[in-house]
C-alpha positions in Angstrom: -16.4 -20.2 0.5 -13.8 -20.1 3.1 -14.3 -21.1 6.3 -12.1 -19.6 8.4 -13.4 -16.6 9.6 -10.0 -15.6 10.5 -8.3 -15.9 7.4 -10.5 -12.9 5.9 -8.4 -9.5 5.7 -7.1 -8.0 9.1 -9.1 -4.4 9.8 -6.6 -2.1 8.7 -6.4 -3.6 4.8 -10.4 -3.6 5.3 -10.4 -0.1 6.2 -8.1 1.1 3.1 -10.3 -0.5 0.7 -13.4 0.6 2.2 -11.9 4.3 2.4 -10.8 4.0 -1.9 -14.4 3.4 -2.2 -15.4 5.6 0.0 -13.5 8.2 -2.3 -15.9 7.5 -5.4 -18.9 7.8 -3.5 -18.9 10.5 -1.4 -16.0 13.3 -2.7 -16.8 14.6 -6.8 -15.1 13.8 -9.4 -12.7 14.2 -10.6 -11.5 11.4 -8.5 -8.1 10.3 -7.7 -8.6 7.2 -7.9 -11.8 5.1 -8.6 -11.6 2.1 -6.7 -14.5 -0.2 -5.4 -13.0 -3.7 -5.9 -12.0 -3.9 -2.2 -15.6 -2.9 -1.4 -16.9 -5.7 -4.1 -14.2 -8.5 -2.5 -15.3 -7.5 1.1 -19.1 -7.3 0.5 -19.6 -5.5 4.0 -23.4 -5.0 4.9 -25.5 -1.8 3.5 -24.7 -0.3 6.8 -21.2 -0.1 6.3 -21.2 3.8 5.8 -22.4 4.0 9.5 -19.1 2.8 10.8 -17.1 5.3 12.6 -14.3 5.1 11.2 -16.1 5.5 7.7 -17.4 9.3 8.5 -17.4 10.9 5.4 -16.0 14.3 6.9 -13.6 12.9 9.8 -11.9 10.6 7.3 -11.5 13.3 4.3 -7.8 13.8 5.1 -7.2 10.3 5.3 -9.0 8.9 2.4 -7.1 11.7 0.5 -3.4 10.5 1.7 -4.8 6.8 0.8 -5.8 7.2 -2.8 -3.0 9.7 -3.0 -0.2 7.0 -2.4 -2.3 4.3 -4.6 -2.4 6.5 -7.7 1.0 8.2 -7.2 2.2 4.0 -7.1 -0.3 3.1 -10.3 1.7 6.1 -12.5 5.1 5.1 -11.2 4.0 1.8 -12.3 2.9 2.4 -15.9 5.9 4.2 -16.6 8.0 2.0 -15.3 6.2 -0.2 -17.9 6.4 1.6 -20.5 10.2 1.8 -20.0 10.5 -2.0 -20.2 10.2 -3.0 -16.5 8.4 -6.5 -16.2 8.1 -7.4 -12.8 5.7 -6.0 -9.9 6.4 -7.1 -6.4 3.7 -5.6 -3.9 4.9 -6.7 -0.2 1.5 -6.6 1.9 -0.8 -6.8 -0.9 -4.1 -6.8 1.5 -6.7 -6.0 -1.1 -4.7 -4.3 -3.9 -6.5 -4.0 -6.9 -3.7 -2.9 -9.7 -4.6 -6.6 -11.5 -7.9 -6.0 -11.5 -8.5 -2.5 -12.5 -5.6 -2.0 -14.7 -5.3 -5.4 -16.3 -4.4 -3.8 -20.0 -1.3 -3.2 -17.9 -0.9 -5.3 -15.8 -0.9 -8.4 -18.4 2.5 -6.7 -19.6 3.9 -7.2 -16.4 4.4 -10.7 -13.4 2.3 -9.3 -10.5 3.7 -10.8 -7.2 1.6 -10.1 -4.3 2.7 -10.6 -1.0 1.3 -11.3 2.2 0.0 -14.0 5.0 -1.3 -17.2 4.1 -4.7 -16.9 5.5 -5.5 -13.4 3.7 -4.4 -14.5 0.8 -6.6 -17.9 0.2 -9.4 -15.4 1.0 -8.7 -13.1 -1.1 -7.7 -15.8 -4.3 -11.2 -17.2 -3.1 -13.2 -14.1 -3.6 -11.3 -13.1 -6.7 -12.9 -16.0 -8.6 -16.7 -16.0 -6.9 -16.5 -12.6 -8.4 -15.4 -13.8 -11.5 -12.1 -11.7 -11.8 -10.4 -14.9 -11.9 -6.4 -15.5 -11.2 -4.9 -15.3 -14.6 -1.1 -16.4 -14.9 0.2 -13.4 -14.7 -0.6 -12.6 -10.9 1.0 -14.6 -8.6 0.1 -15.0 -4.8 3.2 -15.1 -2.8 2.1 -16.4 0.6 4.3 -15.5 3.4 4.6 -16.8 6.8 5.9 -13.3 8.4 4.8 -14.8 12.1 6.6 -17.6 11.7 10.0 -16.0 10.0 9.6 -17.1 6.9 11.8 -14.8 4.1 9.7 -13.2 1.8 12.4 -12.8 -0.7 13.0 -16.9 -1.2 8.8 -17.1 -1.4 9.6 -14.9 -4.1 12.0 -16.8 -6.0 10.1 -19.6 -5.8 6.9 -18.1 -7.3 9.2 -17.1 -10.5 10.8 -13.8 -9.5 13.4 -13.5 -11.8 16.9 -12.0 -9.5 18.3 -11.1 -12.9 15.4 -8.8 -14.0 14.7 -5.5 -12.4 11.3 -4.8 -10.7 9.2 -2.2 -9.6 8.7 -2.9 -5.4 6.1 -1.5 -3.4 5.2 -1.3 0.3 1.9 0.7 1.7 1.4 1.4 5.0 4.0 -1.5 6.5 6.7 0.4 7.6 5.0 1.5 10.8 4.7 -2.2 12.5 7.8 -2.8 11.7 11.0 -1.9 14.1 13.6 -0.1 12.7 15.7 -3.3 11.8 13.5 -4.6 10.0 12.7 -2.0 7.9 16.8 -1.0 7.3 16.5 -5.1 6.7 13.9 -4.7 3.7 15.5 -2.1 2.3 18.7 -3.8 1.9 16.9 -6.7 0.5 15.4 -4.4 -2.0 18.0 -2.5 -2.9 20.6 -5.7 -4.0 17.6 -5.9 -6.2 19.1 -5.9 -10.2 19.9 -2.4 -11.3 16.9 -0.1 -12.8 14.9 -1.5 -10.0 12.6 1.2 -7.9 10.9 0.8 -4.3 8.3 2.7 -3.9 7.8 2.8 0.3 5.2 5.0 2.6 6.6 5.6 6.2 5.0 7.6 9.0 6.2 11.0 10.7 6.3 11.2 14.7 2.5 11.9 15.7 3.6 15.0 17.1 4.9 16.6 14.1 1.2 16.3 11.7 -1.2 18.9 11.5 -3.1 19.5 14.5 -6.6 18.7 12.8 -5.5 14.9 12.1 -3.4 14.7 14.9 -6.3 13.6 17.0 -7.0 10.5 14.4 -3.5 9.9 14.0 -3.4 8.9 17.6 -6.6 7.0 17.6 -5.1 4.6 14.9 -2.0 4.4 17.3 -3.9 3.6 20.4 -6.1 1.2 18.4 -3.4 -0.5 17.0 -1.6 -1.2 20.0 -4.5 -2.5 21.6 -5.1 -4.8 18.9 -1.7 -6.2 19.4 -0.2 -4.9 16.5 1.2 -1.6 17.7 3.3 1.1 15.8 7.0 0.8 16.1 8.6 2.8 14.0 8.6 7.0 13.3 10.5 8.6 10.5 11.2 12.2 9.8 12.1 12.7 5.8 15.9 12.8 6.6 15.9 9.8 8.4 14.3 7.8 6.1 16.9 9.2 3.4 19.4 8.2 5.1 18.0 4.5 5.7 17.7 4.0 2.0 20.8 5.6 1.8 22.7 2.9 4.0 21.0 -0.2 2.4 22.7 0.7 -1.1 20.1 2.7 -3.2 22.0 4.7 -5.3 19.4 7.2 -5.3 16.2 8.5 -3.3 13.7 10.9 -2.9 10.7 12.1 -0.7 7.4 12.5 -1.6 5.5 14.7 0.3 2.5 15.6 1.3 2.3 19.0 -0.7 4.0 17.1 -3.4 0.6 14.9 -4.2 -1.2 18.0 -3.4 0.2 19.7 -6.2 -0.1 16.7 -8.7 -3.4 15.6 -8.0 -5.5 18.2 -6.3 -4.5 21.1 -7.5 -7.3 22.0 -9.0 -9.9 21.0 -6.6 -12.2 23.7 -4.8 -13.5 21.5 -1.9 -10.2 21.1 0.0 -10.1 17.8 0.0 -5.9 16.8 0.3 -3.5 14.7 2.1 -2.4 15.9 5.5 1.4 17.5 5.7 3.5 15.4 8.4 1.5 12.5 8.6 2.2 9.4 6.1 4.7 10.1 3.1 6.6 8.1 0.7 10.2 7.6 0.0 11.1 6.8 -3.7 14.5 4.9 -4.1 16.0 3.4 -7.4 18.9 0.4 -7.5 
């Protein structure tokens, strides 16, 4: 086992995984998403549920946005697939579970995932107690972010071919990041070979969600910034656009809230969707 009791995932990676499970057990089916490899990798204690940031009701909205983005990503990626793409990069992996849950598609593809050192010797670590193993088509791309290490040259290194397009996601990043940084990534991304698609989430200003998450919204805000880690950057739809825009995308989209809404709970009847104005995703093709 790992040792270091700091090298397991930081809280917010936690917390998405334990709120993709949290989708299979307590909202019916059909589900979004069904996802309880984070929960098997993380192994909490029975009392898990208890936490307060696990309520089954308060986090409805949020859970909703979470396996919203995860399976809106998991489509873009099979058909990206299907149209010949063979390269995944996933910057931040935390405890994404594409290789694991989708592996007779994700065998077709190089799976880069992306993210600190410590996290990821954890994670490699619990992958095989589990017996899910690290087959040669996933590769762990450990990155140095504290200590300015570039993520693209990691990259290269690990077998990313420059030449090749690639399919590029980013979950719930954008938001630590300051504005240059995140007009940086997007200009790394987008010299990317052509056919190649980012797939980015960004968060609206707090004051611009619905009023019923507004209130959680700003709980994850204060908590972050007391954990040192604090929110940096806010983007309204245009903005981000533009951004992409700038960096050299040739095109992009947003994905909205009432977009996933209408894709994948439509035909719900117990209300369970994302929140408008909260976290969305841009969409931007090389």
């Amino acid at each position: 086992m790992i040792e270091q009791r700091d090298a397991a995932p930081d809280s917010t990676a936690a917390r998405v995984a334990l709120w993709r499970a949290l989708h299979v057990e307590a909202d019916a089916p059909p589900h979004v998403l069904d996802d309880t490899i984070g929960l098997k990798l993380l192994a909490p204690g029975d009392d898990w549920r208890e936490r307060g940031d696990m309520d089954p009701q308060f986090t409805r909205p949020f859970r909703a946005s979470i396996v919203a983005r995860a399976r809106l990503i998991e489509d873009l990626v099979i058909e990206q697939a299907g149209r010949g793409i063979t390269q995944y990069v996933i910057l931040g992996a935390g405890l994404d579970s594409f290789a694991q849950r989708r592996p007779e598609i994700a065998s077709r593809l190089t799976v880069f995932e992306i993210d600190q050192p410590g996290s990821q010797a954890w994670k490699r670590q619990r992958l095989i107690e589990l017996g899910f193993g690290v087959p040669p088509w996933l590769r762990f791309v450990p990155v140095d972010f504290e200590a300015g290490q570039a993520w693209h040259d990691r990259l290269v290194t690990e077998g990313f071919d420059c030449d090749k397009p690639a399919v590029v996601v980013s979950t719930g990043v954008s938001m630590y990041l300051t504005r240059d940084a995140n007009a940086a990534t997007l200009r790394q991304v987008a010299a990317f070979a052509g056919g190649s698609t980012l797939a980015m989430t960004f968060l609206l200003p707090l004051e611009m969600a619905d009023p019923d998450v507004r209130p959680g919204l700003e709980m994850a805000e204060k908590g972050a910034r007391a954990s040192g880690t604090p929110f940096q950057s806010f983007f309204t739809p245009p903005q981000m656009l533009a951004l992409a825009r700038e960096a050299g995308f040739a095109e992009a989209r947003h994905v909205s809230a009432a977009d996933l809404t209408r894709r994948y709970f439509a035909q719900r009847t117990d209300g369970l969707r994302p929140p408008n104005n909260a976290e969305e995703l841009l969409i931007a093709n090389t």
